[in-house]
N, C-alpha and C positions, 0 to 999 in steps of 0.2 A: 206205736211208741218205741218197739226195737228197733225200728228202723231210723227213727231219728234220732237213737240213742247213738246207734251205729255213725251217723252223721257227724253227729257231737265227735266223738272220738277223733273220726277222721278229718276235722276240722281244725279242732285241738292239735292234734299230732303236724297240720301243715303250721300252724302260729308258730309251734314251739319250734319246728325247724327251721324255718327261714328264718325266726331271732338268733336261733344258737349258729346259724349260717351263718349271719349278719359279724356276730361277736365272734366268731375265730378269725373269719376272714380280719377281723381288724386287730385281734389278736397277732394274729400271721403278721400283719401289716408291722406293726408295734415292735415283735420282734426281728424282723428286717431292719427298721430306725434305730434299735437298741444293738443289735451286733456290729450295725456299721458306725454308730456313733460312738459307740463305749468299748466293742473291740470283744474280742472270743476272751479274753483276762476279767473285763469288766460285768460281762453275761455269766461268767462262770462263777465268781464273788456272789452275785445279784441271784443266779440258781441255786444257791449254797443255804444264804439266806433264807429266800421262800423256802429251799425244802426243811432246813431245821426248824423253822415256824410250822410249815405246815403241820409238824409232830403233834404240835402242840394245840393248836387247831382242829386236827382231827380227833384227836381224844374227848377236845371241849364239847365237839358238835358233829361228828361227822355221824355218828348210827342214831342220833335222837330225830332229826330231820326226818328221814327215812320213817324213823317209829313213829311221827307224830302225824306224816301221812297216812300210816296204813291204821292208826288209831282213830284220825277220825273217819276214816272209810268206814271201820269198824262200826264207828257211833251212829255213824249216816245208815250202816243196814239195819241196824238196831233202833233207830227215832231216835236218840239219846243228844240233845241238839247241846244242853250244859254242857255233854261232856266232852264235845268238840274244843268249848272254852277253858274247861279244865287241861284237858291234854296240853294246850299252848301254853298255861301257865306253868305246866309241871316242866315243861321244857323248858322256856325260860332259866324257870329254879335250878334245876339241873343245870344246866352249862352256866350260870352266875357261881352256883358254888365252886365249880372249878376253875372259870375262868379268872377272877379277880384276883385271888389267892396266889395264881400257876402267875399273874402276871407282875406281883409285886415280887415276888420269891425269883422270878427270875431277873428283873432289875437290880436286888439288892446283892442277889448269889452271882453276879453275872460272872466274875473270875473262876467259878467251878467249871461252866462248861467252855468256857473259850475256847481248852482244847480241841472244838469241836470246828474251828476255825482256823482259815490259814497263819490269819497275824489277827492284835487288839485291834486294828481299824477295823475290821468286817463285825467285833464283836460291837462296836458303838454303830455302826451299819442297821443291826439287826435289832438293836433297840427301838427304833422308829417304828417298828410293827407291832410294839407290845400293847400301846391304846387300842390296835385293830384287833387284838387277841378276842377281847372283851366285845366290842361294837360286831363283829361279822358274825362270831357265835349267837347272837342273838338275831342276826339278820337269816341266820342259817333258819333258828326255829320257824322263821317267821315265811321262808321260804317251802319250809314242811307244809306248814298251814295251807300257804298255795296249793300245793299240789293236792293234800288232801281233799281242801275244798272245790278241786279242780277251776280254780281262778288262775288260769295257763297265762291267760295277753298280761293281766300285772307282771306278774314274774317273770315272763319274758323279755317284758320292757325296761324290768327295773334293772336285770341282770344286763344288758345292751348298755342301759345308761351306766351302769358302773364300768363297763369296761371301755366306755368313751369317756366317762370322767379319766380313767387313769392313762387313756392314752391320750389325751389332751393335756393332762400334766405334766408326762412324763415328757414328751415332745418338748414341752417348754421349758421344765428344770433342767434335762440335761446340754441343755445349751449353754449352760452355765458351766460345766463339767470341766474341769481341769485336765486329769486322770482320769484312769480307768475306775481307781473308788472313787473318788468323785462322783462320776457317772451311776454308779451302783448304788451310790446312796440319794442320789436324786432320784431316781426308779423306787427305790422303793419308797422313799416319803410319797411317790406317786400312787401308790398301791394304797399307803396309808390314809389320805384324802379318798381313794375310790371306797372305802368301807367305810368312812365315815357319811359319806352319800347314801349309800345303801340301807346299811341302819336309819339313820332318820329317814328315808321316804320307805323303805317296806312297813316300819313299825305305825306310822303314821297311815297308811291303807289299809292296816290292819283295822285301826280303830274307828277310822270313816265308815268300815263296810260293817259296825255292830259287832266286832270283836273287843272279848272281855277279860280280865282280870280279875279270876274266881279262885275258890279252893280249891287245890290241887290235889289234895289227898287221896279221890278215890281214883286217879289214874298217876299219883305219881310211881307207882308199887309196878302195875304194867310196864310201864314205862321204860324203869330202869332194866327191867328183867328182859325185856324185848332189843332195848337198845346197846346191852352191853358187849354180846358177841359181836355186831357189825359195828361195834365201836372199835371193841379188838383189832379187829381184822383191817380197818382203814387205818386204826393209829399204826400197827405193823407193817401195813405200805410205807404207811410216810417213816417211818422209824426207819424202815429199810432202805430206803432210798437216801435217808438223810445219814444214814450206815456206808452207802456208795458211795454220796457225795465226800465222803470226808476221808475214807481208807482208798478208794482208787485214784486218785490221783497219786498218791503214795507209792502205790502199789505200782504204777506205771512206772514211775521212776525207778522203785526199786527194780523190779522186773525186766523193765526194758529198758535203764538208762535213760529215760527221760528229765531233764532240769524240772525245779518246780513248779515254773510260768510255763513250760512247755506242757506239762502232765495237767497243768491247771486249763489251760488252753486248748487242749485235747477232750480234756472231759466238758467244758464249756461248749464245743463244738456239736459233740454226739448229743448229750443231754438237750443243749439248751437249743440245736439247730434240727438234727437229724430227728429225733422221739418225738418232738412235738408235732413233725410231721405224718410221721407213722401213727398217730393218735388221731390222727383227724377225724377218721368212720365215728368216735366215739363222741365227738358232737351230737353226729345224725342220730347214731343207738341212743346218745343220754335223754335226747329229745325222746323217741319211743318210749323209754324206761320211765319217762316222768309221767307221759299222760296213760301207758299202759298198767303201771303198777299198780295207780289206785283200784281202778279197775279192775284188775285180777283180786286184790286183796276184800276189796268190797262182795266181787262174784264167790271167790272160795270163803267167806263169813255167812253168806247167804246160801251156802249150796247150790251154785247153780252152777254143776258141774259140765253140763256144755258148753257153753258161755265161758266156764275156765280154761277146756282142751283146746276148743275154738281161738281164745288170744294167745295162749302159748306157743299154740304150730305159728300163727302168721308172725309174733313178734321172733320166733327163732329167726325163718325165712326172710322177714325182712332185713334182719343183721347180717344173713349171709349174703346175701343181694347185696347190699351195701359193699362188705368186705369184697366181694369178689369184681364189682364194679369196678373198683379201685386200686387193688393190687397189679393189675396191666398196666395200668397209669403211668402209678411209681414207679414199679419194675422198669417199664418203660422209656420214661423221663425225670427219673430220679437225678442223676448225675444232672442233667441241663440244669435242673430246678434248685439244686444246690449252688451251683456256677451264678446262674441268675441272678438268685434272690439272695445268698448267703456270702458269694464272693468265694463262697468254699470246696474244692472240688471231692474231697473228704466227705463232707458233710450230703453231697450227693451220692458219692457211691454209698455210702449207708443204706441212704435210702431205699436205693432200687435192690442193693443185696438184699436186706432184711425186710422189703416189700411183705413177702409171704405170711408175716405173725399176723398181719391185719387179721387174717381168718381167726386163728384162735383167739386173738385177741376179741374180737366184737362177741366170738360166742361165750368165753368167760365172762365177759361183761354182762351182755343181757340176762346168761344163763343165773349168775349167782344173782342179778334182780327179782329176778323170776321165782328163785328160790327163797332168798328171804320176803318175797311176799306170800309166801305157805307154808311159812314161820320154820324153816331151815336153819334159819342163823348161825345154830352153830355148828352144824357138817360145813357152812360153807366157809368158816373157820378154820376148822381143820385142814381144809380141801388147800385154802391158802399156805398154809403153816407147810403142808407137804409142798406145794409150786416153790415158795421162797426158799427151803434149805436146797434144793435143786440149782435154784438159780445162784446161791451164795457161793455153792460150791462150785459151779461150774465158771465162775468169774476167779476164785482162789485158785485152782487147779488148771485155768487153761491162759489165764493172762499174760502168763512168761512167753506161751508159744502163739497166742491171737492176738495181744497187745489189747486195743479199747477196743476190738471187735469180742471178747470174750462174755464182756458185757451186755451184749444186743444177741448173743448165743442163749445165757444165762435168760435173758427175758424173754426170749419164745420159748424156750423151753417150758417155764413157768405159766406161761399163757396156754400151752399145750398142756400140760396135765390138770391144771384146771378146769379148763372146759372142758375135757375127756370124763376127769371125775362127775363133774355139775349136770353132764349130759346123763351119765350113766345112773345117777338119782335122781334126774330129772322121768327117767323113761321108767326106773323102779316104781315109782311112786304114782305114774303116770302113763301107765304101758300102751293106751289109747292112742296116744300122741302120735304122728308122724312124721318124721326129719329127716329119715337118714336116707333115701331116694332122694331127695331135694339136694340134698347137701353131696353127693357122690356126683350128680349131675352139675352142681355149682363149681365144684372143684375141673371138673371137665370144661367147659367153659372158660374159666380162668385159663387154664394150662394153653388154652386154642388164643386165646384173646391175647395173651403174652407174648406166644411167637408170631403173631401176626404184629402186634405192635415192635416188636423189633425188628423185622423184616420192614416194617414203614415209615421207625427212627433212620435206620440207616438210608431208605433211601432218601427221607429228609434231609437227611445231615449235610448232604452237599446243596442244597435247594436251596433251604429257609435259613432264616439266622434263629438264632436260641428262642429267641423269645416268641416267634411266631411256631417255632416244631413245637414249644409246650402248648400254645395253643391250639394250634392244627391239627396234629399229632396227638395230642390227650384226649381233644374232644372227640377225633374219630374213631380212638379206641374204646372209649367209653361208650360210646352208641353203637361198636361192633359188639360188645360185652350186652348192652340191653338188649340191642336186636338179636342176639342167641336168646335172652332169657326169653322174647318174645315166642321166636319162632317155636321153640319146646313148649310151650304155654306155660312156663314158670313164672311168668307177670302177666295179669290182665291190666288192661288200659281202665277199666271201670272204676278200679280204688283210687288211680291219678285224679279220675274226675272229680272223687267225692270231695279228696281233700280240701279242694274248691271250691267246694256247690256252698252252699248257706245251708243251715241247719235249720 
């Protein structure tokens, strides 16, 4: 039985990452179509938007999701099979009381925050997301559900079909595109139609597979109390970010004499070109985090504290594996892959500079999942609140002298004290655990796999043309990086196979 448990897992864990493969890669795609049709002014409008939406969004639903996975894991170790149904409904209720409300107040108040905005065209822009405020928070819940119930291929699938509905949209409205707002407001009506998708077929699988609409009362009380700090802490990314989106650009100008289409075009660049590349590991970890959390949350409800040390160590390890695969890459082939795909030579050197966060970044990531699945929530709160003033300051005080590099300083920073923290209560709590051999040896590895990658860019450089060094060149770095992890025995071949096998 533990072993085809183990199966499941490893099964699960390959679905979810070839779908979330599948949707960046076309993510990626989407945005290559949108910088080169709408232009570094029009992505930067268009980034401005989703992040002051996302505010609002993550307040409505971003920690209840999360709680109403690990609530019904809860219910699954306990037999409590109602209260699986109740938990959905108490979600629901929760983000309807906030979202309808948050969405008509901001329709009608819309002159308060425009501020928040270059000019009123971006402000009638961002109106077009406010139906989505309401429809995706509830796809959000319904999302939870999935994972709770560990039902990984719907949700994989339906997440892939939303993001092929909005890249099939967007393709076609902004053909129509005048301008640059022009462009940005056909993006996002595209975004708008992809959540409306979403909502009707999640909530609708919901109801095919015997999911109910019951009282919610004896888990709405859990609920709120569980969901509110990783509420905090996601609305405070997006708060902060949509804090950047709107004072850096400013900032550049003031600081460095930049006009306000060039400051705007600058932050359009890094934001909406550079970071999203830098985020990529966070695919692969989101996929681990989805099918491993339940699972952790259901093993530490149960007591079965092997079974708990046991997925901790592999899911750290495998985020470092990941991050460190990767950062030769970038490092590597950053600058091409800007040139290439973004037309931006900026937009590459980013990359390969600020390669290096990938590390902290994947283990702040996993590590604070990890933690609010053994009900942390609010140290890993905190732990935020200290990474963010870090990073605020480090953008206010060094921007005059790094320009939009102070920014991408400010954000490892913050990725590095997080995960330092997350680790360091990760191992108090958990002193059994083993990482930090793994992780000294991964870092070694990288360091080797980096200089040998640029030692075999340059001698590329005269050989290949751009687009065959990224592909030549990336992948041979990338299998010099596994084959170290091989040869030290820090990857076995055996868990490749499982992922595979049938259950």
């Amino acid at each position: 039985m533990k072993k085809k448990k183990k199966s499941n897992i490893y099964k699960s864990a390959a679905q979810v990452t070839v779908f979330s493969t599948l949707e960046k890669a076309l993510s990626f795609i989407y945005r290559i179509i949108l910088s080169r049709s709408i232009g570094a002014e029009g992505l930067g409008i268009y980034q401005i938007c989703l992040s002051v939406f996302s505010v609002f969004l993550t307040a409505a639903s971003s920690g209840i999701p999360v709680t109403v996975s690990r609530l019904i894991a809860k219910n699954t170790a306990t037999g409590n099979a109602k209260g699986k149904h109740a938990v959905v409904t108490a979600g629901i209720l929760c983000t309807m009381m906030f979202t309808v409300p948050a969405a008509l107040v901001m329709f009608l108040a819309r002159d308060l925050y425009a501020f928040l905005f270059p000019d009123r065209d971006c402000v009638k822009i961002f109106l077009w997301l406010l139906p989505g405020l309401i429809l995706t928070s509830i796809y959000a819940i319904m999302r939870g559900s999935f994972w709770g119930n560990k039902q990984f291929l719907p949700y994989s699938i339906i997440e892939l079909a939303e993001n092929a509905v909005m890249v099939a949209c967007g393709c076609v409205l902004i053909g129509f595109a005048h301008t640059a707002k022009d462009g940005a407001r056909m993006a996002i009506i595209a975004v708008l139609v992809s959540y409306i998708f979403s909502f009707a077929v999640s909530l609708g699988w919901y109801f095919i597979k015997g999911g109910k609409i019951v009282n919610p009362k004896p888990q709405f009380k859990p609920l709120v109390k569980a969901s509110l700090p990783i509420t905090a802490m996601r609305t405070s990314t997006s708060l902060l970010n949509s804090c950047v989106a709107m004072f850096l650009p400013a900032l550049l100008s003031k600081a460095c004499g930049y006009t306000g289409s060039e400051a705007l075009a600058l932050y359009g660049t890094v934001i909406g070109m550079s970071v999203p590349m830098l985020m990529i590991p966070n695919s692969l970890i989101g996929s681990i985090a989805v099918v491993v959390a339940p699972e952790m949350s259901e093993n530490f409800y149960a007591k079965r504290n092997e079974l708990l040390k046991r997925d901790i160590e592999r899911t750290i390890k495998s985020s470092v594996l990941i991050a460190t695969v990767l950062i030769p890459v970038m490092f590597t082939l950053g600058k091409d892959i800007g040139v290439l795909f973004y037309a931006s030579e900026l937009s590459g050197t980013v990359m390969s500079r600020f390669s290096f966060m990938m590390l902290p970044m994947c283990i702040s990531m996993i590590t604070t999942t990890i933690l609010n699945s053994l009900n942390f929530e609010v140290r890993t709160l905190i732990y935020f609140f200290i990474g963010a003033i870090a990073m605020i300051g480090t953008i206010l005080g060094f921007t005059h002298l790094l320009g939009i590099n102070a920014y991408m300083v400010g954000l490892s920073l913050d990725f590095v004290i997080t995960a330092a923290l997350n680790l360091r209560l990760l191992k108090k709590n958990c002193p059994e655990i083993n990482y930090f051999g793994y992780l000294l040896k991964s870092i070694a590895i990288c360091a080797f796999a980096c200089l040998f990658g640029h030692l075999l860019s340059n001698l590329f450089a005269v050989i290949l043309p751009p687009l065959w060094r990224v592909i030549v060149c990336g992948g041979v770095v990338a299998v010099f990086a596994v084959g170290a992890f091989c040869g030290m025995e820090m990857v076995s071949a055996r868990p490749i196979k499982k992922l595979f096998s049938r259950a």
